[in-house]
PLY file of the C-alpha trace (Angstrom):
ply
format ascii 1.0
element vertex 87
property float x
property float y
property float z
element edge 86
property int vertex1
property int vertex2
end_header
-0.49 5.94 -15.53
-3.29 8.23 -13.58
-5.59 10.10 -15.27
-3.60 12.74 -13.79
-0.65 11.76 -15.71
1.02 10.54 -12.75
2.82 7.60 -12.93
2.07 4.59 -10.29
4.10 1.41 -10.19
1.91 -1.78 -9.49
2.66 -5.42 -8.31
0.64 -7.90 -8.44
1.93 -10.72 -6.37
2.34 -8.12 -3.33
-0.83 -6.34 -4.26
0.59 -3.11 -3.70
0.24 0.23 -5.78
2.71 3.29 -5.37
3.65 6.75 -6.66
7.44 6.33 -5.35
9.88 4.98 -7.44
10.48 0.76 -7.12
13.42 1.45 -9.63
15.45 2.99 -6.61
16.35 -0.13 -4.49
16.06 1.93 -0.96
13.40 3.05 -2.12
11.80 -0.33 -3.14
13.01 -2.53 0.14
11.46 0.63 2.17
7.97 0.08 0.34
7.56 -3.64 0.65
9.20 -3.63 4.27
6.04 -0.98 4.89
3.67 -2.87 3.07
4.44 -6.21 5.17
4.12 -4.18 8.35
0.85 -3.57 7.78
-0.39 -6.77 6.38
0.79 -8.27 9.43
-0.67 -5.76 11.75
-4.04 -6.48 9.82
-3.78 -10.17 9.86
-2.87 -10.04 13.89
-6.00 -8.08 14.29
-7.84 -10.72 12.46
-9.00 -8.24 9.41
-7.24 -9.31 7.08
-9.15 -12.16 6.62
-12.33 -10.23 6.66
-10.85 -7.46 3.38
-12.68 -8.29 0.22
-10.62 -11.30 -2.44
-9.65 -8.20 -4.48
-7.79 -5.53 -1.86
-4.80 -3.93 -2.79
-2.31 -1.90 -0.62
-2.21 1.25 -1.72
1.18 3.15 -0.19
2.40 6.61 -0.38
4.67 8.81 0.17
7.37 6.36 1.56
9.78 8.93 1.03
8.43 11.12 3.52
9.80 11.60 6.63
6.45 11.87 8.86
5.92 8.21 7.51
4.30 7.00 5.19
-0.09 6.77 4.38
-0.90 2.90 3.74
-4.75 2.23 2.80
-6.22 -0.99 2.17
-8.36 -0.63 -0.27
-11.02 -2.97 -2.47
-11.61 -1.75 -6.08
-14.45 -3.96 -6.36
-16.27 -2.57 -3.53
-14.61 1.00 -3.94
-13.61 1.77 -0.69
-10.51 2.12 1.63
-10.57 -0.42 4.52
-7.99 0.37 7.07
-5.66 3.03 6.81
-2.41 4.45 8.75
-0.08 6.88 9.27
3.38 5.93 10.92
4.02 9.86 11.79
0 1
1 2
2 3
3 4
4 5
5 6
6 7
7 8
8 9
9 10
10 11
11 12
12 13
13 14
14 15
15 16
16 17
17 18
18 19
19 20
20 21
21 22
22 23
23 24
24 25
25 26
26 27
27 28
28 29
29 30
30 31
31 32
32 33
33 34
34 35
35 36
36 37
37 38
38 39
39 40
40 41
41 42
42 43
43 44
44 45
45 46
46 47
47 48
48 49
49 50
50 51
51 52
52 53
53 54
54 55
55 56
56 57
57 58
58 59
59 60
60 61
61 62
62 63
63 64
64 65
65 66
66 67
67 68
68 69
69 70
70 71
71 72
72 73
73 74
74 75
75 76
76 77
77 78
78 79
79 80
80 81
81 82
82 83
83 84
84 85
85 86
C-alpha cells in the first residue's frame, strides 16, 4: 500500500508494479501481455541490458483506453529509464 493509501499489486518474478487489479484475469493477461511488449522492445534496442540489476516495470492505467504509461524504473538509482505511451 502507497503512502497515499492506494493499493499497488507487485510481482516479483516479472518485476512489475501496478495500480489495476491482477485479481481480474483480463485485466491481469492485459498487464503482463503490456509488460512483455516493452521488455522486448527494450531488449531489441539493446537497453535492456544497460537498466540497472534492480529495475522494475512500473505500469498504469492498463484499463485505459488511450493505452497504457509503462516506465522502467530503478529504485536504487531513483529514476525512470524509458517510458511509453501506446495512445
Amino acid at each position: 500500500m502507497h503512502l497515499s493509501g492506494e493499493i499497488y499489486y507487485y510481482h516479483e518474478g516479472l518485476r512489475l508494479v501496478t495500480p489495476d487489479n491482477i485479481y481480474d484475469p483480463a485485466t491481469l493477461e492485459k498487464i503482463i501481455d503490456t509488460r512483455n511488449e516493452h521488455v522486448e522492445l527494450l531488449d531489441d534496442e539493446g537497453v535492456l541490458d544497460e537498466l540497472p540489476e534492480d529495475w522494475e516495470c512500473l505500469l498504469f492505467g492498463s484499463d485505459v483506453s488511450g493505452g497504457p504509461l509503462v516506465k522502467m524504473h530503478s529504485w536504487r538509482e531513483g529514476k525512470c529509464y524509458k517510458a511509453f505511451d501506446d495512445g
